[in-house]
C-alpha positions in Angstrom: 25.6 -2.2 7.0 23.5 -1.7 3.8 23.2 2.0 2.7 19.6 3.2 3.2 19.8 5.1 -0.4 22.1 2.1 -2.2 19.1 1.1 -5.1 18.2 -2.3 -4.9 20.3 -5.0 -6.5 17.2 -6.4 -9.1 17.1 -2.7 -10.7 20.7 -2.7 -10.9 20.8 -6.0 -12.6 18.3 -5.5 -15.0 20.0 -1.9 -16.0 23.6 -3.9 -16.2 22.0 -6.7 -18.3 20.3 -3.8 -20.8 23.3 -2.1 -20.9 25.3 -5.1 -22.2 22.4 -6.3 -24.7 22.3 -2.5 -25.7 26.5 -2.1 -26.2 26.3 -5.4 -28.4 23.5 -4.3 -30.5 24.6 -1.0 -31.0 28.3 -2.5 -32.0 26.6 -4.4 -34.7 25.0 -2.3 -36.9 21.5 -1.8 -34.6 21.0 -5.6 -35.6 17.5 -7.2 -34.2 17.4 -10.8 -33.3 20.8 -10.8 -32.5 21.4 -13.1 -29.3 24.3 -12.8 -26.3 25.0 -15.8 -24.0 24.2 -15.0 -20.2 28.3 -16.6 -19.7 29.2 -12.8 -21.9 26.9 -11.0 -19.9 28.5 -12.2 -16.6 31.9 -11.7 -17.9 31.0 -8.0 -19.0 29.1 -7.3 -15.5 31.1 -9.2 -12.7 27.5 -10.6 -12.4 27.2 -14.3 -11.4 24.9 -16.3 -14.2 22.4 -17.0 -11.6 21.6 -13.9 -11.0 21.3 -12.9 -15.0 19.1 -16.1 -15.0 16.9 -14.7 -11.6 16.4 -11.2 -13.2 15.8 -11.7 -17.1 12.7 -12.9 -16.4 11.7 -9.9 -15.4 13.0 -8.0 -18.7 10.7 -10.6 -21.1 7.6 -10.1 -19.2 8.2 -6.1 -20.2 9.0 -7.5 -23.7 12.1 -5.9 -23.3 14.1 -8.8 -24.2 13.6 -12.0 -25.7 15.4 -15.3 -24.8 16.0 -18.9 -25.6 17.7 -21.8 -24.0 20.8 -23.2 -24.9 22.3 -26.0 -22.9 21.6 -23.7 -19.5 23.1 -21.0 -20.8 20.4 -18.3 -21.7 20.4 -16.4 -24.8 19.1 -13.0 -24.7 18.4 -10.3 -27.2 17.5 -7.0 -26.7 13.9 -5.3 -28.4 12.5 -1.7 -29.1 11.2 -2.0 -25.7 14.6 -2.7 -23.7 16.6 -0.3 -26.0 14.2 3.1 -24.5 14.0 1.6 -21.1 17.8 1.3 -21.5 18.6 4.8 -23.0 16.1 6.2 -20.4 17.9 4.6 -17.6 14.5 3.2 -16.4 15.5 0.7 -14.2 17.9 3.5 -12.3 15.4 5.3 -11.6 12.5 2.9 -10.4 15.0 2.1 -8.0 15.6 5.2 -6.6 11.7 5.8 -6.5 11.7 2.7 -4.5 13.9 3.3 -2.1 12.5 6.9 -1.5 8.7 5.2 -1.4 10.5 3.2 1.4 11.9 6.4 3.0 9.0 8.1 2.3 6.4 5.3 3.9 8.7 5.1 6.7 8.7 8.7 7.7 4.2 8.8 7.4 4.6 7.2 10.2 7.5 8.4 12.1 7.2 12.1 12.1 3.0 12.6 13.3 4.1 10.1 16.1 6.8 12.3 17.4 4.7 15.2 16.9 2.0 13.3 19.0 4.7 12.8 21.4 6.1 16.5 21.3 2.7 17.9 22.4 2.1 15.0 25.1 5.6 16.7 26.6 4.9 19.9 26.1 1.0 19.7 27.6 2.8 18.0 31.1 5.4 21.3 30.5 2.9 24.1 30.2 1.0 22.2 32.9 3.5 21.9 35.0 4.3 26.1 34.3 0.7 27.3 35.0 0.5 26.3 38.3 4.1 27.9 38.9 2.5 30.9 37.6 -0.5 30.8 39.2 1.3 30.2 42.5 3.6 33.3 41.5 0.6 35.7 40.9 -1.0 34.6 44.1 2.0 35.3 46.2 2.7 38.8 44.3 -1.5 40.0 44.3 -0.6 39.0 48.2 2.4 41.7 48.4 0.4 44.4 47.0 -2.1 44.1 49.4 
C-alpha cells in the first residue's frame, strides 16, 4: 500500500536529477554549460532513463536546466535557476505541500459531514431523552399529589 505522506515520485525525481546536475557542477569548479548524460544520472540515482527523460522536461520549462539531444541520450546542465531550487530543496517541499493539500482537501470534506452526522445522532438521542424525561416528571408531579 502506498504511504498517504510518501511525496510523490515527479518531485523526488526532479530533486534527484538537481542534485546530481548540482554535485557535478559543484565538483568542477562551479562550471556553466557543463553537460551530464541522462545514462550518469541514472547510474548515480538508481533512476531508470525513462523516467529522467519523463521529468526533465519539467526542470527546462522552470529554466532550471538546459538540455540537448545526443543519440537518445539526453544531456543536461544545470542553471542559476536549478542550483537555488536545488540548494532550497524546492522540489521536497512542493511535494510535501502536495500531499498535505491532498490531506487537507480530503478532510474539507470529511470532518463537517461527520459533524453533520454527529448532530443527526445526537438530535434522535436528546429526542429520544425528552420524552423519558417528560414521562419521568409526569409520573413524579403524580406522586406528590
Amino acid at each position: 500500500m502506498k504511504s498517504p505522506f510518501l511525496i510523490d515520485k515527479s518531485y523526488r525525481i526532479r530533486h534527484k536529477i538537481l542534485s546530481v546536475l548540482y554535485r557535478d557542477w559543484k565538483s568542477n569548479n562551479r562550471e556553466y554549460n557543463r553537460f551530464v548524460g541522462s545514462i550518469q544520472i541514472s547510474t548515480e540515482t538508481n533512476l531508470l532513463p525513462d523516467d529522467i527523460h519523463e521529468w526533465q522536461n519539467l526542470l527546462v520549462n522552470e529554466s532550471e536546466i538546459v538540455t540537448s539531444d545526443n543519440d537518445g541520450q539526453v544531456m543536461m546542465s544545470i542553471q542559476q535557476k536549478g542550483i537555488s531550487a536545488y540548494i532550497d530543496n524546492k522540489y521536497l517541499k512542493d511535494g510535501r505541500q502536495n500531499k498535505l493539500d491532498g490531506i487537507w482537501n480530503w478532510a474539507r470534506i470529511v470532518i463537517p459531514l461527520g459533524t453533520l452526522i454527529l448532530a443527526g445522532y445526537n438530535y434522535y438521542v436528546n429526542k429520544g431523552l425528552t420524552a423519558k424525561i417528560k414521562e419521568i416528571e409526569n409520573k413524579i408531579t403524580q406522586l406528590k399529589k
